[in-house]
C-alpha positions as CSV (number, residue, x, y, z in Angstrom):
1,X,113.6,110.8,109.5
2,X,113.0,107.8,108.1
3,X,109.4,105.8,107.7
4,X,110.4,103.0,110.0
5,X,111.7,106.1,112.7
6,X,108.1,107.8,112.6
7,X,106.4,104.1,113.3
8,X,108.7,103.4,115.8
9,X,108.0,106.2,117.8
10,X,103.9,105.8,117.5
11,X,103.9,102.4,118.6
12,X,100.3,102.5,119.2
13,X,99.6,103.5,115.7
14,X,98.9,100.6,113.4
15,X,100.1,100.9,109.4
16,X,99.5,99.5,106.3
17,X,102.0,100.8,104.6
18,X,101.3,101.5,101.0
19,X,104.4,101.7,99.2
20,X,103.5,101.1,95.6
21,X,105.0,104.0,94.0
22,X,108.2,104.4,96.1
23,X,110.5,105.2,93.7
24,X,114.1,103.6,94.6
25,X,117.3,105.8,94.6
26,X,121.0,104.2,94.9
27,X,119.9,101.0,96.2
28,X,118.7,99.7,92.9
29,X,115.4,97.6,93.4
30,X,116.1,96.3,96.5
31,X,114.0,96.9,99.9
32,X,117.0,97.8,101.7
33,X,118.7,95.1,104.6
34,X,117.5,95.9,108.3
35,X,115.2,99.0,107.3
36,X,112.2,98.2,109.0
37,X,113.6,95.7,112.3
38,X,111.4,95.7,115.2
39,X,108.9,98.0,114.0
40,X,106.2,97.0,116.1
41,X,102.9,98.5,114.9
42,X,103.4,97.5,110.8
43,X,100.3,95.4,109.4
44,X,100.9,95.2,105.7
45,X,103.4,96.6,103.0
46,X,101.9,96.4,99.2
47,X,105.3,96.8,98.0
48,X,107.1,99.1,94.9
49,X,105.4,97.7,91.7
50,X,109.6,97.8,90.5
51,X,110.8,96.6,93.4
52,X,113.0,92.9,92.6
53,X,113.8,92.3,96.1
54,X,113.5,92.3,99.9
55,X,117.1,92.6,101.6
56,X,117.7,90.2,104.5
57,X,115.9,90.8,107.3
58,X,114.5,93.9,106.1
59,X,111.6,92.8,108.3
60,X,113.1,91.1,111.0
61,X,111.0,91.0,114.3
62,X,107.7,93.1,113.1
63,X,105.7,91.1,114.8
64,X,102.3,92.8,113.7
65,X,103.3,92.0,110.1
66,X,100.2,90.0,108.5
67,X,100.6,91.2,105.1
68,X,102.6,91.6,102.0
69,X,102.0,92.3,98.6
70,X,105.0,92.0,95.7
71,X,104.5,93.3,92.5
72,X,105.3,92.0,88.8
73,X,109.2,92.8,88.8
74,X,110.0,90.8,92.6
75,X,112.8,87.9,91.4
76,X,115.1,87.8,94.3
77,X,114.3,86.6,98.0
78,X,117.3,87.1,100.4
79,X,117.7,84.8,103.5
80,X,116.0,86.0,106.3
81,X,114.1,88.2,104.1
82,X,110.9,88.1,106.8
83,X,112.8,86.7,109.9
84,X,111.0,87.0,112.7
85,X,107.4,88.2,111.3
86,X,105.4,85.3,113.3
87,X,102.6,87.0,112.2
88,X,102.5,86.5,108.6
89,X,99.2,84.7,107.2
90,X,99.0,86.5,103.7
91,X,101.6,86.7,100.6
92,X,100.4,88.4,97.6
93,X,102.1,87.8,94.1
94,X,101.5,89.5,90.9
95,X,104.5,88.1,89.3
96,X,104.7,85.2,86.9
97,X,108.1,83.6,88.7
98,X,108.1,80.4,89.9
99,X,112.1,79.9,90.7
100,X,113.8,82.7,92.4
101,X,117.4,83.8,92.7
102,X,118.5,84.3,96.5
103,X,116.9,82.8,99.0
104,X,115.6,79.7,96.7
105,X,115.4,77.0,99.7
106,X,112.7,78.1,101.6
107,X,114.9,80.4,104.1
108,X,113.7,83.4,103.4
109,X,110.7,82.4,105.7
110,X,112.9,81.2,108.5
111,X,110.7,81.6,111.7
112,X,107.6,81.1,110.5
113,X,105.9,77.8,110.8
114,X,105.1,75.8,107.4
115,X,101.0,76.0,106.2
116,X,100.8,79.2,108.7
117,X,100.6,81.5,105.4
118,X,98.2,81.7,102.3
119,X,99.6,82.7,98.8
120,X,97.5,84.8,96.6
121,X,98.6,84.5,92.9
122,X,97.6,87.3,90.7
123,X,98.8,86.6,87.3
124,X,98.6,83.0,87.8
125,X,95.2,81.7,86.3
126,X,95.8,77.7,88.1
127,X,98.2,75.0,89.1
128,X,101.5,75.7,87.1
129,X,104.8,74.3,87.5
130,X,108.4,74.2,85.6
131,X,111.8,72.6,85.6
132,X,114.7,75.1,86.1
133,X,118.2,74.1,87.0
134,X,117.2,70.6,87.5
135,X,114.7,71.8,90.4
136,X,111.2,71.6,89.6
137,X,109.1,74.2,90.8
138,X,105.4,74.7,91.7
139,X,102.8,76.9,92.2
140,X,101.7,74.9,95.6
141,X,105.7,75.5,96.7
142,X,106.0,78.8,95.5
143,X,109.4,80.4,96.7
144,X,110.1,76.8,98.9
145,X,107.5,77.4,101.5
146,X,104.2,74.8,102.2
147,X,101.3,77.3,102.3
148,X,98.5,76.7,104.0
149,X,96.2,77.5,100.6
150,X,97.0,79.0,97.6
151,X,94.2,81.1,95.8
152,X,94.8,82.3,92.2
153,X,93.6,84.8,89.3
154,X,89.8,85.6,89.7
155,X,89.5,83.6,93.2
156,X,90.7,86.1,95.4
157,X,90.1,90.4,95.8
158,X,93.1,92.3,96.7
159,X,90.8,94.7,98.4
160,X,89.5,92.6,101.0
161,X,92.8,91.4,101.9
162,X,94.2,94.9,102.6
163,X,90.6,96.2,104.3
164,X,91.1,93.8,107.2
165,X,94.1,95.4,107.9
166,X,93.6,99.0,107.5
């Protein structure tokens, strides 16, 4: 039985679920597609430290979803990525990407409403921003979304993020 089984049939129980060390097996670095739709009672996933992407929607419909975390290695954001989590306030980033391959347009947030999120930036120590492809790229638009703040290196605890959900 899968992770997503067990929390489906506790929906009372409420889970951060803290996934750093998953180790992936025949799905490469990817959060696989559909693997966690409509579970209910998730608050926060502080993802694989290798993981390098999210399939689409992995997440779709977990509408107690207020948290993420991505590690160093994340480069890939598929459409739909996070369909459906209305919920979202908080993105965590400890990667130094500012263009992604995938979802580069902003749709891997379809759903959710522009300047609902905030954007924590780990290994970012300030306002960056580069030219790739032609496109220029921010850390205020990081992965094509308008976030309601953005906080980086030294302005923000991971801690205190993840205690209001536990």
């Amino acid at each position: 039985m899968s992770i997503a089984e067990c929390l489906r049939k506790q929906p009372d129980k409420h889970v951060f679920l803290y996934a750093e060390n998953v180790i992936f097996e025949g799905n490469g670095k990817k959060w696989p597609n559909e693997s966690f739709m409509n579970v209910k009672n998730l608050t926060g996933v502080y993802f694989p430290a290798d993981m390098e992407a999210i399939g689409n929607n992995a997440f779709d419909n977990c509408t107690s979803l207020e948290a993420i975390v991505l590690g160093t290695n994340f480069k890939t954001m598929y459409p739909s990525m996070l369909a459906g989590v209305k919920n979202l306030k908080h993105v965590v980033y400890y990667g130094t990407r500012l263009d992604f391959t995938g979802a580069n347009n902003g749709d891997a947030w379809k759903g959710i409403d522009q300047k609902q999120m905030t954007l924590y930036l780990g290994n970012f120590d300030g306002y960056k921003e580069i030219i790739s492809g032609g496109k220029k790229y921010t850390t205020t638009n990081w992965a094509r979304y308008t976030w309601k703040k953005v906080y980086y290196k030294g302005e923000f605890s991971i801690e205190d993020i993840i205690e209001v959900l536990e």
